[in-house]
C-alpha positions as CSV (number, residue, x, y, z in Angstrom):
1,X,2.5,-2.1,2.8
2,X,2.4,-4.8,-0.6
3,X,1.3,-4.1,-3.7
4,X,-1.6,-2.5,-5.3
5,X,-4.8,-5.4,-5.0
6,X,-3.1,-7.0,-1.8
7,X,-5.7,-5.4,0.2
8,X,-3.5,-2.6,2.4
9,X,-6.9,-0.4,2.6
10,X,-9.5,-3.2,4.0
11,X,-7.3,-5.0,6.0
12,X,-6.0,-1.7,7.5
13,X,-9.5,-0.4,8.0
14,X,-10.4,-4.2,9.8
15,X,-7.2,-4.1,12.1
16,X,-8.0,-0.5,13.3
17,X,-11.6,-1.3,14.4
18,X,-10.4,-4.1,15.7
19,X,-7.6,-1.6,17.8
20,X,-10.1,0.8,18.6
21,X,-7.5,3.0,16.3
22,X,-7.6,5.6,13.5
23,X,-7.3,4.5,10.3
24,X,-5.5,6.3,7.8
25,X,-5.0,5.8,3.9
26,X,-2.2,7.8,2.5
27,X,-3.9,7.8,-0.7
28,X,-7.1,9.0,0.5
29,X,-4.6,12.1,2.8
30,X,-3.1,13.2,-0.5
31,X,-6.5,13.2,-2.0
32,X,-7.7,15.7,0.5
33,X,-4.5,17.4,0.7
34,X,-4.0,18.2,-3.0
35,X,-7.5,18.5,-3.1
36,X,-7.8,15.9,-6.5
37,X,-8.1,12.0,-7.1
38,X,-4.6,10.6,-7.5
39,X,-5.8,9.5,-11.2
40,X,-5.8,13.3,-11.4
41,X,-2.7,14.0,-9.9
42,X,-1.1,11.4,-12.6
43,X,-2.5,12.9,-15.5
44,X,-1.8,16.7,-14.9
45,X,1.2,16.8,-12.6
46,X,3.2,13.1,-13.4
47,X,4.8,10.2,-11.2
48,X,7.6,12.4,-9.9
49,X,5.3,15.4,-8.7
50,X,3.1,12.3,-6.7
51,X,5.7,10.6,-5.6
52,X,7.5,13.9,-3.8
53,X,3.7,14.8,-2.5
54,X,3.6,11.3,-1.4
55,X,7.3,11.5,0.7
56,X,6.2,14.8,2.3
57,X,2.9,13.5,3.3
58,X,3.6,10.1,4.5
59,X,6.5,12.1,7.1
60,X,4.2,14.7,7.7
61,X,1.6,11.2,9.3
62,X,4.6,9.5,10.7
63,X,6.0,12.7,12.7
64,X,2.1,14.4,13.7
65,X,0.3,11.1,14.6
66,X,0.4,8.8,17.3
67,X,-1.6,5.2,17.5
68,X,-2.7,4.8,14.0
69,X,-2.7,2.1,11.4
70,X,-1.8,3.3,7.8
71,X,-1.9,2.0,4.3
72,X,0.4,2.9,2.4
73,X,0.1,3.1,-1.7
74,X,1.8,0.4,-3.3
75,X,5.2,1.7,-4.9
76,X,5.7,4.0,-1.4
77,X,7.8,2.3,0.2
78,X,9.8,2.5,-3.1
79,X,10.5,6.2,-3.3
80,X,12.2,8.6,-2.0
81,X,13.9,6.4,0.9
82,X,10.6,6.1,2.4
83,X,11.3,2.3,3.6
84,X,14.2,4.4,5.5
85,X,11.6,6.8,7.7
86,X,9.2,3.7,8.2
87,X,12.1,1.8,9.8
88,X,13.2,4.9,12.2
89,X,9.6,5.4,12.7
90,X,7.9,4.4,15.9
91,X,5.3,2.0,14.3
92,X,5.3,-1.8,13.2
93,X,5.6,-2.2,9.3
94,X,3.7,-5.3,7.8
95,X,4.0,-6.3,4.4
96,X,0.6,-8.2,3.0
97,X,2.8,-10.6,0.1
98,X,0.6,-11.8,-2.3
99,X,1.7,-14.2,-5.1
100,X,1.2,-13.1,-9.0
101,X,-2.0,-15.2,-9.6
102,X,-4.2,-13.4,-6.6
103,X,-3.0,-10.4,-7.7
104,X,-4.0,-10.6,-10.8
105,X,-7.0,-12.3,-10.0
106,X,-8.0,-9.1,-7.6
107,X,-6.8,-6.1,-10.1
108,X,-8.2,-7.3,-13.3
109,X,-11.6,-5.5,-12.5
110,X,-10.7,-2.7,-11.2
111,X,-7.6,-1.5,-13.5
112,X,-9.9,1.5,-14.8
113,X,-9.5,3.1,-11.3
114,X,-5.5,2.2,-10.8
115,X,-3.9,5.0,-13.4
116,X,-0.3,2.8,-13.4
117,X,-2.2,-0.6,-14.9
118,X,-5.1,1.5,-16.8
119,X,-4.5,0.9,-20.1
120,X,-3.2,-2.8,-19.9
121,X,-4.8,-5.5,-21.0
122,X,-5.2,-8.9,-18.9
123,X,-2.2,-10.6,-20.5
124,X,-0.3,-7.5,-20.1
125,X,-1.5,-6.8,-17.0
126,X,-0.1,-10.4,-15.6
127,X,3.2,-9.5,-16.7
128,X,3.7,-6.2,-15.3
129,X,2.2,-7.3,-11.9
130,X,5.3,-9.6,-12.0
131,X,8.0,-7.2,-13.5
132,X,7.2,-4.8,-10.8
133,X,6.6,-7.4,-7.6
134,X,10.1,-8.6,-8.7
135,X,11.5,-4.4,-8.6
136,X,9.2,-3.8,-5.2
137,X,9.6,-6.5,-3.2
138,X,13.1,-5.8,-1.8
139,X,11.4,-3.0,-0.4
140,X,8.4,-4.5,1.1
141,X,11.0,-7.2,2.9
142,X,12.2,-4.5,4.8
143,X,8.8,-4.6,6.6
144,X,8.9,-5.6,10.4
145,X,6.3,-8.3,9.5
146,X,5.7,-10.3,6.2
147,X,2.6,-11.6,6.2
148,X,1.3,-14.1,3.4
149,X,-2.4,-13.4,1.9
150,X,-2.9,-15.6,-0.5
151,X,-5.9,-18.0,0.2
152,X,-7.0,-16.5,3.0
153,X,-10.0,-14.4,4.1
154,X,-9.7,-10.8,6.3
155,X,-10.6,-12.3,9.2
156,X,-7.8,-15.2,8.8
157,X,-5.5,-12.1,8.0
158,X,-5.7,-10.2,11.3
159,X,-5.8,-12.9,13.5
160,X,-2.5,-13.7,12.2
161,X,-1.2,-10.2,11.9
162,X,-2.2,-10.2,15.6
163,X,-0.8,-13.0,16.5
164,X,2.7,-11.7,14.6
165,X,2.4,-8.2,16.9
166,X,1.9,-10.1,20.1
């Protein structure tokens, strides 16, 4: 888990070939399962509508899988009590934290596909990235392990989430 740019998709997908494990992006599961992009599922059905999808998919992983690493969207931990079923779960949480700057830095390019930070410019943009880390990461502190990303390559990243779970 950690925010949106924190890298929760390619650091999930290196750990699981790493594991020999499935990888699984909750994004890309709600995709497939609603059968549109979440941009999509923003614009025609709201926030709310995604974020009870995303609840009822994310339990729907937690309670059919077993041996799997999952990346979570960014606010999902924030919803629904969802920090509550990844606790009772039977898996580790990790939280990726990232300071403001490498954030920013990482999700300045690629706002156009993020429908939350779309239509914010750069200046903008820095400020809500630290309005909502301030409201989100509460939540993500609840993970099992907090990892710091900031300066560091994916490589340096798993070795020391491995290192964590060891």
């Amino acid at each position: 888990m950690g925010y949106m740019g924190s890298g929760k998709s390619t650091i999930g997908k290196s750990m699981a070939k790493k594991n020999n494990l499935e990888f699984i992006d909750l994004d890309h599961y709600i995709e497939l399962q609603e059968k549109q992009s979440i941009n999509a599922i923003f614009k025609n059905k709201g926030e709310i509508y995604f974020r009870l999808q995303e609840a009822k998919y994310l339990q729907e992983i937690l309670h059919s899988k077993t041996n799997f690493v999952l990346s979570l969207g960014g606010g999902t931990p924030c919803y629904a009590n969802n920090t509550e079923v990844i606790a009772k779960s039977n898996g580790i949480s990790i939280y990726l934290k990232a300071k403001i700057p490498t954030l920013h830095q990482r999700l300045k390019n690629e706002s156009s596909n993020r429908p939350l930070i779309a239509s914010l410019n750069d200046e903008d943009l820095y400020e809500y990235i630290g309005k909502h880390l301030f409201e989100r990461a509460p939540f993500y502190e609840q993970a099992d392990v907090n990892i710091s990303i900031d300066g560091k390559n994916i490589d340096e990243i798993c070795i020391e989430i491995q290192k964590q779970l060891h």
